[in-house]
N, C-alpha and C positions, 0 to 999 in steps of 0.2 A: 627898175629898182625904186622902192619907196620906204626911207628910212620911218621907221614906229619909234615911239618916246615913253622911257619909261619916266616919269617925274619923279625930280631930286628931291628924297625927302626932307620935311622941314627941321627946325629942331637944330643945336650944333652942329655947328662944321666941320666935317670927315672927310678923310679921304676916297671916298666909294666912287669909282668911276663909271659903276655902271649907266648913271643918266646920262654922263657925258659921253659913252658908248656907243647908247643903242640910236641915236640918227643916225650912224653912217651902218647900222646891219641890217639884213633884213629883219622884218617880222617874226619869221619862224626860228630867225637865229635867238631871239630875246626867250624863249621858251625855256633850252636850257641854263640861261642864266637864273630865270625866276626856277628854277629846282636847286641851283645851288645853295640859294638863298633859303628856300627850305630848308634844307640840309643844314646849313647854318643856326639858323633858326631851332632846330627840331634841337642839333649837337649843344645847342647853347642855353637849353632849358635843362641841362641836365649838369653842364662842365662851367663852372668858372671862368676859368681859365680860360674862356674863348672869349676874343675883343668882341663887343655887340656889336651888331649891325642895326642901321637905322631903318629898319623893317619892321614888320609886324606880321605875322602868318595873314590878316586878315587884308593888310596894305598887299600884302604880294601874290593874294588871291585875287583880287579888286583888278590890279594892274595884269593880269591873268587874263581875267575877264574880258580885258577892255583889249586886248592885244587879240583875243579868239572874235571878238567883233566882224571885222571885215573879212575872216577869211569864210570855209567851208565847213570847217568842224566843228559843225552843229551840237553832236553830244559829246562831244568835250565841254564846250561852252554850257550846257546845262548840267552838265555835274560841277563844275565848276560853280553854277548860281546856286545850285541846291548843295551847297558845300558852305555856300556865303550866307544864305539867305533860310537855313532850315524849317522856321518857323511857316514859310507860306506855302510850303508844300505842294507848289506847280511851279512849271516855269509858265513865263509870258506865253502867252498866244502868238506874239510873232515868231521866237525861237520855233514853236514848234509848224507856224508857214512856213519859215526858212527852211528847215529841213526836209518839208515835202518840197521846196522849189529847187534845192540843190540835188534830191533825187531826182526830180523831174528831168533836169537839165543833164544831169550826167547818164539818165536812158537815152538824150537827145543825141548829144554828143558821140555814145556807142551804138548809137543807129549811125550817127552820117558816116561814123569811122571805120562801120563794119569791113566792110570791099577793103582797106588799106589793111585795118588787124588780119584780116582771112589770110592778106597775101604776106604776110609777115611770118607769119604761122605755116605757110607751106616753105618749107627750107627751099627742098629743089626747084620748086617756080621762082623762087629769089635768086638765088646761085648763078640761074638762066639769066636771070636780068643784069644780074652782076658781071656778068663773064661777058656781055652783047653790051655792055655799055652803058644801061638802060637803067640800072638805079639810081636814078635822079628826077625830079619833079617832070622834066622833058617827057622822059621814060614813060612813070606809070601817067603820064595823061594821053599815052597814045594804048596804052589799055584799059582805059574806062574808071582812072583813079586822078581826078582835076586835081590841077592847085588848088583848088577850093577847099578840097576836100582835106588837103596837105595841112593847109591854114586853119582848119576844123580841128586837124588831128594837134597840130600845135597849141589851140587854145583848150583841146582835150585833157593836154600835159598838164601843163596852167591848170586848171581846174582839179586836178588830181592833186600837183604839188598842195594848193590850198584847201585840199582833202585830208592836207596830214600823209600821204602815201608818195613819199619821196623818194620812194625805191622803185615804183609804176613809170612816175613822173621822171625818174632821171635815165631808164629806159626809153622814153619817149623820146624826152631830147634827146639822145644819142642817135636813135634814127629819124629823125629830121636834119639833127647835123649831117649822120648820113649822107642821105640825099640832097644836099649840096656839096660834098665834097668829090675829089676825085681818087679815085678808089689807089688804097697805098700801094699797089703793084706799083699804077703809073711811077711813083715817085723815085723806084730803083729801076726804072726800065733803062737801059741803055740806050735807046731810041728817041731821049727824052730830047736831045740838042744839046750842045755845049755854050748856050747863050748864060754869062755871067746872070744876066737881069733874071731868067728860067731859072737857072739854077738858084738865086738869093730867096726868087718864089715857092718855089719847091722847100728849102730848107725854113721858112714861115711856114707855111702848108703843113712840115709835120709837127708842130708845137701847136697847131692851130686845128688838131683830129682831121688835116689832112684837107682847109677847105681854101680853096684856092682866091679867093677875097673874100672883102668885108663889107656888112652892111648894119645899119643899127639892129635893125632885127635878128642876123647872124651873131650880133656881138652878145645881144640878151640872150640869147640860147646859152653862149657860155657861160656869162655867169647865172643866169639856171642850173647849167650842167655843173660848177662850184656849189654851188649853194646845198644843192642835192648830197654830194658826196660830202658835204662838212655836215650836212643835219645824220646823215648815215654813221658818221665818222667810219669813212673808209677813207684812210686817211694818203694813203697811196693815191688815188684816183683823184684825190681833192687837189694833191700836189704838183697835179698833171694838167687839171683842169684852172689850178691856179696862176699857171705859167703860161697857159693858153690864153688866159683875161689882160693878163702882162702885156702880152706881145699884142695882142688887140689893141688893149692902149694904147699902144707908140706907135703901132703902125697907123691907127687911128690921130694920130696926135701927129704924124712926121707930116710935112709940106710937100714932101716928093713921092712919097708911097709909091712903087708904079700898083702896089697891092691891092689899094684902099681905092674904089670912084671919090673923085671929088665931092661929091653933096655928102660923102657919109665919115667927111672927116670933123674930128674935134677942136672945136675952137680949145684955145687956152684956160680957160675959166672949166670947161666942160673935162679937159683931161684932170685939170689940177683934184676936181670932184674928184671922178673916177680913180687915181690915184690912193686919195685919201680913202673914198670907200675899200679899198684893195689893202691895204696895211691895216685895217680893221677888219677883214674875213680872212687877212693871213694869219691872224693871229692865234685862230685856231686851228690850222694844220699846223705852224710851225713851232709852237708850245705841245704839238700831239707827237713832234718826231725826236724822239731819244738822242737818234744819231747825227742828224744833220742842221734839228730846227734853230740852234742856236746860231750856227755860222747865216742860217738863210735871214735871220731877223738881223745880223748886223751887215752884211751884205745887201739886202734891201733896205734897210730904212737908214742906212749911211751914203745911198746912191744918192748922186744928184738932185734928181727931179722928184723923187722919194722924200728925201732930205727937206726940199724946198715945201713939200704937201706939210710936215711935222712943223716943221716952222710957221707956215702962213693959217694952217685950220687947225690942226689936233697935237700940239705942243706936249697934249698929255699922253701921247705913244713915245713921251722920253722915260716915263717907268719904263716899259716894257723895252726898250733900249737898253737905258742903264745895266737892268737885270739879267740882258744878255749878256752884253758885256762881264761886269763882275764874275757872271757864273762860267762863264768861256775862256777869264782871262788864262787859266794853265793850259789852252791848249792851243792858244793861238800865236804866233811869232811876233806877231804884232801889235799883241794888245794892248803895251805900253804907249805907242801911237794912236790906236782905238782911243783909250782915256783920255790922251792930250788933246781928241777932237771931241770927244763927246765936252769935256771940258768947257771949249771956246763954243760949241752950240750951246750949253747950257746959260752962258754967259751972257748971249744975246736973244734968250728966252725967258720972258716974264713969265714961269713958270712955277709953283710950288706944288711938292712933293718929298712924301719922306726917303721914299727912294734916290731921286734927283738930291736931292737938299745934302744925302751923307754923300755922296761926289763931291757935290759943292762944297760943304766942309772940312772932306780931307785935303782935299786938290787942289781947292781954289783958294779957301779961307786959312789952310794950315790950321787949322781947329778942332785939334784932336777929342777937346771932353765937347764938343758940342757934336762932333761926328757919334762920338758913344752914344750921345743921347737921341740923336735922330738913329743910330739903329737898331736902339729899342723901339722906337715907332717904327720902323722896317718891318720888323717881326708883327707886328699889329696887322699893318698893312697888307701883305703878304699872305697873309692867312686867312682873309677873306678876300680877294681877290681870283675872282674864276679861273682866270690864265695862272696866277703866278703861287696857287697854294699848294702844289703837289712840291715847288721849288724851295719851299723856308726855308728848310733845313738846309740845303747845300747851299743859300745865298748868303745864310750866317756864316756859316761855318769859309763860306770864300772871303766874304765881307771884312772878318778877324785880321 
């Protein structure tokens, strides 16, 4: 995981979080945010009425640019420059190295991977391997398919995700996870043993596509396999895949794991990361689910050790709190205790926001005309904000 930086623009102070966002997403996450901002952009040369954003088409081409940099999407990247730069009418000479050395390398890569894709591709020679035991790294190296090759086919993935083709790439990783895991019969087999410790492993195993420990390299696979289904928005798979990163955490992160080998567990500093990176890729599966995303956002980011990431690094995931809450309050029994805590966190977070601030105001300050006025800045806010502009309307209208 390598968080990218979009830089805050200069000029007046706003509330726009995307700078403050994008170190804890990936790369490829930052893409659709710079289309939002288009969008904004484009709706805002024509509507009044829409709060500006401190953008520029030209600033969020630029920060476009510099984001398609390290990956592999060559001609994206040069439509991109010849979008910015019309006048000079080629791109650099290195753009166009780079995309002979990223074909070069992706013929290299589907030469070493052939023998794995062929057997992938033959159903019933897999079946066989699957049914004798045999899909697993162990397996195909006793039929002329090495780890090596494995580790090929895994940087293959990699090389495809940063291709832009995250529906190749999260294919991939699925069978690599695969071949680490133990195949899901095992886990209903009644043959399994009635050992508590077997059993706790087995119920990890299925939150976890079924792999029976953890290692850093197994853990990046998962959020690979996240990441995938959030750039796809299959927003099902994502939520699957995001409860599997979860549990890697913590079992990563426990002292006793019997799950986890010791070398590959997380110091405190290392979960507390991982944590906060996780409340920042939840946030778009659980703003994409109608039905449930609401209770998931205040059910995780009210959990303890959740709780304590918002507090100690990203104070500014209490918008996206707050806004759950208010828009949840008619449906939860508890929301009036929901408030009373968000309340007292808010209290010992040096935090400003217009969202947080009309909390603060009704709740805390008893300040009704100064509440009104912060929820006219709500509505500002709100509406250019990626997560939370499809919500204005219903957060007014709950806000009243």
């Amino acid at each position: 995981m390598t968080g990218a930086v979009i830089s805050p623009p200069s000029g007046p102070v706003c509330h726009d979080l995307i700078p403050t966002l994008t170190p804890h997403l990936d790369r490829h996450m930052l893409f659709p945010l710079l289309e939002f901002l288009d969008g904004l952009l484009a709706t805002g040369a024509d509507a009044t009425s829409l709060p500006p954003v401190p953008y520029t088409p030209t600033s969020v081409a630029r920060s476009r640019l510099d984001l398609l940099g390290p990956t592999h999407m060559v001609d994206y990247a040069m439509d991109v420059y010849q979008q910015l730069y019309p006048s000079i009418g080629s791109v650099p000479a290195e753009m166009e190295q780079k995309r002979a050395a990223v074909l070069e390398r992706l013929e290299e890569l589907k030469g070493v991977c052939a023998d794995l894709e062929q057997l992938l591709n033959d159903s019933s020679r897999r079946a066989e391997l699957e049914q004798k035991g045999d899909w697993n790294v162990a397996g195909l190296s006793q039929i002329g398919i090495s780890p090596s090759v494995v580790s090929s086919y895994r940087e293959y993935s990699k090389f495809q995700y940063d291709c832009g083709d995250y529906h190749t790439a999260g294919n991939m990783i699925s069978v690599i996870i695969g071949l680490h895991a133990t195949p899901s019969e095992d886990s209903n087999s009644g043959n399994r043993g009635s050992s508590g410790v077997e059993d706790a492993v087995a119920a990890k195993s299925e939150k976890l596509y079924n792999l029976r420990t953890l290692t850093p390299d197994l853990s990046s696979l998962l959020w690979g396999k996240l990441s995938c289904e959030i750039l796809l928005e299959n927003w099902d798979g994502a939520t699957t895949a995001l409860q599997a990163v979860r549990t890697s955490i913590e079992e990563r992160a426990g002292t006793h794991s019997t799950f986890v080998p010791s070398p590959s567990r997380l110091s405190a500093t290392e979960a507390l990361t991982q944590r906060t990176w996780l409340l920042h890729w939840a946030l778009f599966v659980f703003w994409n689910d109608p039905k449930r995303g609401l209770d998931h956002i205040i059910d995780w980011f009210t959990s303890e050790k959740y709780m304590q990431a918002i507090q100690t690094v990203a104070p500014h995931l209490l918008r996206y709190l707050t806004a759950a809450i208010v828009l949840n309050k008619r449906s939860r029994n508890n929301s009036h205790g929901l408030l009373k805590d968000l309340v007292r966190t808010i209290e010992h977070c040096d935090y400003e926001d217009p969202i947080v601030d009309f909390v603060d105001c009704l709740y805390i300050k008893f300040d009704f005309e100064a509440a009104q006025t912060k929820l006219v800045e709500c509505e500002l806010v709100l509406a250019t904000d990626f997560f939370l502009c499809k919500q204005t309307d219903l957060f007014m209208k709950e806000a009243r």
